[in-house]
C-alpha positions as CSV (number, residue, x, y, z in Angstrom):
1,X,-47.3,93.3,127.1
2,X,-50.0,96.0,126.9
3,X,-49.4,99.6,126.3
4,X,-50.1,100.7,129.6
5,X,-47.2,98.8,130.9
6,X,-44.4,100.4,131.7
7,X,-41.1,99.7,129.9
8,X,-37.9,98.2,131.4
9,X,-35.0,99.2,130.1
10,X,-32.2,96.6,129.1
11,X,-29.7,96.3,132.2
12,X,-26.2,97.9,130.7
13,X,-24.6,94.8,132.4
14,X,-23.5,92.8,135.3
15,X,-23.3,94.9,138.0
16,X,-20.2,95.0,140.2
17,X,-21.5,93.2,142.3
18,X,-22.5,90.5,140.1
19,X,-19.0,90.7,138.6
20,X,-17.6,89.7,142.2
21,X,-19.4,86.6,142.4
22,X,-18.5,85.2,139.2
23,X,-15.0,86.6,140.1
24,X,-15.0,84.6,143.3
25,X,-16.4,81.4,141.1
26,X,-13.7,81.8,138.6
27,X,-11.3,81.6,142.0
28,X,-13.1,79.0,143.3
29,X,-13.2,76.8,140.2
30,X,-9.4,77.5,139.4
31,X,-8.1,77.1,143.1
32,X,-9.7,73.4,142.5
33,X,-8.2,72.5,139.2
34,X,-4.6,73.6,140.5
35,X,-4.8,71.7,143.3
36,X,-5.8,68.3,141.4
37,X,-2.8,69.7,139.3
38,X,-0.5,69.8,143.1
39,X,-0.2,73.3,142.8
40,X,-1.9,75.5,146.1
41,X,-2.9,78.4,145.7
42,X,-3.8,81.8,147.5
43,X,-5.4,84.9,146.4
44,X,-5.0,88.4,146.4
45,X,-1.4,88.2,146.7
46,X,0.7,91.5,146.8
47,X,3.7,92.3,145.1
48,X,6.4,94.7,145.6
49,X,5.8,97.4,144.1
50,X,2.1,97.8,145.1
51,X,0.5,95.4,142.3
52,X,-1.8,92.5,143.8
53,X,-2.3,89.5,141.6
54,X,-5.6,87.3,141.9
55,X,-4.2,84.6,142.4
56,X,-0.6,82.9,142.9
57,X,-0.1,78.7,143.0
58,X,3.5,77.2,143.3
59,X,3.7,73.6,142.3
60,X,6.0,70.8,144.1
61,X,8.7,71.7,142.5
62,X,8.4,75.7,143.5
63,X,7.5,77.0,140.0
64,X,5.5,79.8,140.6
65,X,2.0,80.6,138.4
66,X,0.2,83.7,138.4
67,X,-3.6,83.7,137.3
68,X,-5.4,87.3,136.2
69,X,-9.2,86.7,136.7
70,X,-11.3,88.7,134.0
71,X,-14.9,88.1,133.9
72,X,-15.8,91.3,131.9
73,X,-14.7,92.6,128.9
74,X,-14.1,96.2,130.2
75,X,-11.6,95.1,132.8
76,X,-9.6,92.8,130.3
77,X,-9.1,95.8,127.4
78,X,-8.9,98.3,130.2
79,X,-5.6,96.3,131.9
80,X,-2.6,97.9,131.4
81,X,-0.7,96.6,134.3
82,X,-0.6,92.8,134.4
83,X,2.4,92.9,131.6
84,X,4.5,94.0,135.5
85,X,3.3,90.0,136.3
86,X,4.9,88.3,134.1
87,X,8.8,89.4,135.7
88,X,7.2,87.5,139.1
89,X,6.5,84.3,138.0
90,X,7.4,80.8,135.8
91,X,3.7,80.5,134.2
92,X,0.9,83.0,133.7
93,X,-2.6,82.3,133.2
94,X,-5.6,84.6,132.0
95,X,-9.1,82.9,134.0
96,X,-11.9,83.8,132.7
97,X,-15.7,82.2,133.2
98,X,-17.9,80.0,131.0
99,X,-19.1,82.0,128.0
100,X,-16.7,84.8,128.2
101,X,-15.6,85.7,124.4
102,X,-12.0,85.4,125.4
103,X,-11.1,86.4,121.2
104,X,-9.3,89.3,121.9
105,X,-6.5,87.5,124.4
106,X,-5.3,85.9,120.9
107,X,-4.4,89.9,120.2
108,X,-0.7,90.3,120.1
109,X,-0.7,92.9,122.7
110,X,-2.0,89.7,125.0
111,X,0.9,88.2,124.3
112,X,-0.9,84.3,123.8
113,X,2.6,82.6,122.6
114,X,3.6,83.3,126.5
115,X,0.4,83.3,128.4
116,X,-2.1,80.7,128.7
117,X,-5.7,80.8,129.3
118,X,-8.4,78.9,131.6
119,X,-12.2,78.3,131.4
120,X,-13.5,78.1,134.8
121,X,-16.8,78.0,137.0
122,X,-17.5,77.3,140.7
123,X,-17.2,74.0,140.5
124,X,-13.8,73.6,138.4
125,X,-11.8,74.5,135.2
126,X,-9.8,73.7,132.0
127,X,-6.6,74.8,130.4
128,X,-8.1,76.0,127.1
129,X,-4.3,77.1,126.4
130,X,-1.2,75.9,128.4
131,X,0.9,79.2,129.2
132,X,4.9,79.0,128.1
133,X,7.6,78.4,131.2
134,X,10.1,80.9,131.6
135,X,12.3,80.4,134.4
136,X,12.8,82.9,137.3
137,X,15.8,83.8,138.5
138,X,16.7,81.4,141.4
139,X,16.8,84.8,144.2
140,X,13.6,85.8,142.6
141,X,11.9,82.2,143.0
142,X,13.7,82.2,146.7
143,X,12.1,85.7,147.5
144,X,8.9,84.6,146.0
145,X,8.6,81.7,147.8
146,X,9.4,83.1,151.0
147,X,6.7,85.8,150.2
148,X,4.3,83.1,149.5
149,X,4.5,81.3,152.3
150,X,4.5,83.9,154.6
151,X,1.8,85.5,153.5
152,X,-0.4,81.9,153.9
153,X,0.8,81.2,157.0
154,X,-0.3,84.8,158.3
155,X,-3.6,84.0,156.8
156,X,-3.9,81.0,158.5
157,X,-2.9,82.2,162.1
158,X,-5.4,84.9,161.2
159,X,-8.3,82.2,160.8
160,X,-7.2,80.8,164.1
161,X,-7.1,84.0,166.0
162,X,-8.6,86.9,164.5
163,X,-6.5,89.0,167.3
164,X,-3.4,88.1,165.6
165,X,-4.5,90.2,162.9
166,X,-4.8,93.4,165.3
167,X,-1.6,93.3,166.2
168,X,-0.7,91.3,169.3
């Protein structure tokens, strides 16, 4: 480069936007891997209480697994709510994309000996760390459940006729 270029500073980052399409990967790639596991999943599920997890699954036998997406390092140390998770389902699993120094979920305050952690892309994913069971509460899976369900199927008659959505 000559001197009369002008310089480029480094970028500080992915920008948010870039953050939502490997977010959506991540989504994509563990959607796929629970479903070869028969577990479905949906995302952006809300709880009560106003919390919305990335994405919830229940298996064929109704256990229920939440999955935090992180794909930056920011939003994982700066997440103080996801601990609130854990009372809503059997299994929880951090996602995180290819490359992503996932070191400081081994932290105590991450709580590895009960969560588990998955290396994903757009294409599929791996348990790098199988998450510890701990059973709901039979009303809490039946509320759950129910939730689930619900929710899907409104998302479905919302794909078949948008004016559902509006109110009709």
């Amino acid at each position: 480069m000559d001197a009369a270029s002008p310089s480029v500073a480094p970028a500080a980052g992915p920008s948010p936007d870039a953050e939502a399409l490997v977010a959506a990967d991540v989504v994509r790639g563990v959607s796929r891997m629970l479903l070869r596991h028969d577990c479905v999943a949906i995302a952006e599920v809300p709880l009560e209480g106003g919390r919305r997890v990335d994405l919830m699954a229940l298996d064929a036998r109704g256990a229920v697994v939440i999955v935090e997406i992180k794909v930056s390092r920011a939003d994982l140390l700066g997440d103080s709510k996801w601990q609130e998770y854990l009372a809503h389902c059997d299994r929880f699993f951090w996602a995180v994309p290819h490359g992503f120094d996932h070191r400081p979920l081994e932290q105590p305050h991450f709580l590895p000996e009960r969560t588990g952690l998955i290396v994903a892309d757009r294409y599929d994913a791996a348990v790098a760390r199988e998450a510890a069971t701990v059973p709901l509460a039979a009303a809490l899976r039946r509320k759950a459940t129910l939730a689930f369900a619900r929710r899907a199927g409104r998302r479905l008659l919302g794909m078949l006729d948008p004016d559902v959505a509006d109110g009709f």
